[in-house]
N, C-alpha and C positions, 0 to 999 in steps of 0.2 A: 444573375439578376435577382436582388432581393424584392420581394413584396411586404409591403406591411400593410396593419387597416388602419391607420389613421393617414394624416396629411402631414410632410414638412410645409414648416413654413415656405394684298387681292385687290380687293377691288373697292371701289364706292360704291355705297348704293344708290346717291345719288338725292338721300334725302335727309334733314336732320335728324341727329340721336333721338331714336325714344328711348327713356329711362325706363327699367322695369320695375314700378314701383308698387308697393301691396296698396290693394283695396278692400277696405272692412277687415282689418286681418288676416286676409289670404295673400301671396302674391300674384300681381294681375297676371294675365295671360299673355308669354311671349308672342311677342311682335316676329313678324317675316314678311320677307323680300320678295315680294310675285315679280317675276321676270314674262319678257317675252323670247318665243325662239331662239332672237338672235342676243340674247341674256342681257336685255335689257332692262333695269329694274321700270317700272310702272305703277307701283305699287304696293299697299302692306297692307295686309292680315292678319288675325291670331292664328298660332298652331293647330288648334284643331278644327277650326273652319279648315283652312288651308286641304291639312287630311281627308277632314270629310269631304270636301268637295272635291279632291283632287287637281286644285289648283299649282300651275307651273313657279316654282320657287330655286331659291338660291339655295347652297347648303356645301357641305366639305368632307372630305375623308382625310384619312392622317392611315400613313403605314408607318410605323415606327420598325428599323431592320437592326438587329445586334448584331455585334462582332465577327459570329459565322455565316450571315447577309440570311439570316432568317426571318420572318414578318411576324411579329408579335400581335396575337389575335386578344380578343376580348371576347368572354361571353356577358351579351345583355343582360342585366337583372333581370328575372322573370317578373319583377314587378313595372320595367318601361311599359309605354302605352300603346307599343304590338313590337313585335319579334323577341317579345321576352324567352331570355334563354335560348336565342340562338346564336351563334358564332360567327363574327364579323372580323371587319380590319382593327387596327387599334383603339381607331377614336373618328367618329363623327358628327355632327352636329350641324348650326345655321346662323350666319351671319344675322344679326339685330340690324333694324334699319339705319344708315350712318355710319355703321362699322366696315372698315375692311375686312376683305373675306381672310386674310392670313392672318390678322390680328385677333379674328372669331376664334379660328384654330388654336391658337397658343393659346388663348383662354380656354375654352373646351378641351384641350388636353390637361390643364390645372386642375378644370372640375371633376373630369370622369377621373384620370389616372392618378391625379395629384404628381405633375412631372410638369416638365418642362424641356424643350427642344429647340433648336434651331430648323426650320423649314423651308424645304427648297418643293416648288411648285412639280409639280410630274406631268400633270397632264389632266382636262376635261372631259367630264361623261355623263351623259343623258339618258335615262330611265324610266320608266313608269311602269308601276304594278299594282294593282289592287291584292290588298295584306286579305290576311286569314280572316282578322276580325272588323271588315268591312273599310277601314280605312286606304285609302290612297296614297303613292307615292309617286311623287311626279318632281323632277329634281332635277336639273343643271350641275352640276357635281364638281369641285375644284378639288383635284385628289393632291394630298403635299405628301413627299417623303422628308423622314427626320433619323436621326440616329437614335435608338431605344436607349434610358440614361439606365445607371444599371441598380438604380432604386426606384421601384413606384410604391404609391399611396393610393389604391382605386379607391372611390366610393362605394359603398358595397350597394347605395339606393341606384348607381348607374352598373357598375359590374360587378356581375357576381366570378366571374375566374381570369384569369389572361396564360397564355400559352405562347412560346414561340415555335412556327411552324416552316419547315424550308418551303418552297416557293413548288416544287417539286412532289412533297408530301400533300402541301397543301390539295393539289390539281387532283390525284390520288385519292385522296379523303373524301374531297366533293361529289367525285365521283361515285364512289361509292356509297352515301349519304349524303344526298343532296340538300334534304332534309333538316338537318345537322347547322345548316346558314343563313345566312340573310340573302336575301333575293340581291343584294345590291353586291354584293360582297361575290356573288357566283357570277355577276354584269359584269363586275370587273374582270373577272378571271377569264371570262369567255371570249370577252371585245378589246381587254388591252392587255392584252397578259404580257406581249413583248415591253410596254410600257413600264409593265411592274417589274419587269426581270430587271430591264436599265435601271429601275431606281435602288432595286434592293445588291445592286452591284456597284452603282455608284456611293450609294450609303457604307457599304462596305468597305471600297478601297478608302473611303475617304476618312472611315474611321482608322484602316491601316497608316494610312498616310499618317494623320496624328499621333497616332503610337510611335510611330517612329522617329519623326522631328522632336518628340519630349523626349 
């Protein structure tokens, strides 16, 4: 897997696009999806309302698995706006109101990794923690597996490292530095781990499969 620092070149929400457009020479502040339990969108927010108040939202993971059905981790910049610098799954993020939740995904893996994948849905997960630095996590989760491409382009303002980790080391690691992760990132691991096995083994054959019909 090569890295370099520059770039090569779900669901509805059920309400129309907001554009995210600058105001006074900033850009405004992302729009999100407030859901109810049964993830039904209801309404939208800015991002850091949302946090601060710990409001119920929509949002996605992405495991990207390479060739030896390994999961490609990512560490957050230490400059995001909480868990900087701690070790997650590949890529996550939140559908914009209007957007499909697997359409968000392919985008957000553009912006952090500078990559691009094919995405097959894996399975839903529900969360909530209060972060270090007072903000909230409260999340509806659409986890997708994808095949790892064997070039990325992270952004260095969204990651600052990427690793690929077996599935096995990973459980291993956590354990021993819990520390070391994202809260969401260990929910996973704890509540669907069979989940993640299936996908990072489906990812796998499937990329054998292709090797071998070429």
């Amino acid at each position: 897997m090569e890295i370099n620092g520059a770039y090569d070149g779900g669901q509805n929400a059920g309400f129309p696009p907001a554009p995210q457009q600058a105001v006074g020479g900033r850009a405004a502040e992302e729009m999100l999806i407030l859901v109810d339990e049964h993830n039904r969108a209801i309404g939208r927010a800015g991002k850091r309302k949302i946090h601060a108040l710990g409001l119920l939202h929509r949002a996605f993971s992405i495991f990207l698995v390479d060739a030896a059905g390994r999961l490609l981790l990512q560490q957050r910049s230490r400059a995001k706006y909480h868990s900087g610098g701690l070790w997650a799954n590949s890529c996550c993020g939140h559908p914009r109101p209007g957007e499909r939740t697997q359409t968000a995904a392919r985008r957000r893996l553009g912006e952090e990794l500078g990559a691009s994948a094919t995405l097959r849905f894996g399975f839903r997960a529900r969360y909530r923690t209060a972060l270090a630095n007072g903000l909230v996590e409260n999340e509806i989760v659409y986890v997708y597996f994808g095949v790892a491409p064997g070039r990325l382009h992270p952004d260095p303002a969204e990651v600052e490292s990427v690793k690929p980790l077996s599935l096995a080391t990973l459980h291993a690691d956590i354990a021993r530095h819990p520390r070391r992760y994202t809260y969401w990132l260990r929910h996973y691991l704890k509540n669907h781990a069979a989940e993640i096995r299936r996908g990072a083994v489906n990812r796998k054959s499937r990329r054998g499969s292709s090797a071998r019909q070429r």
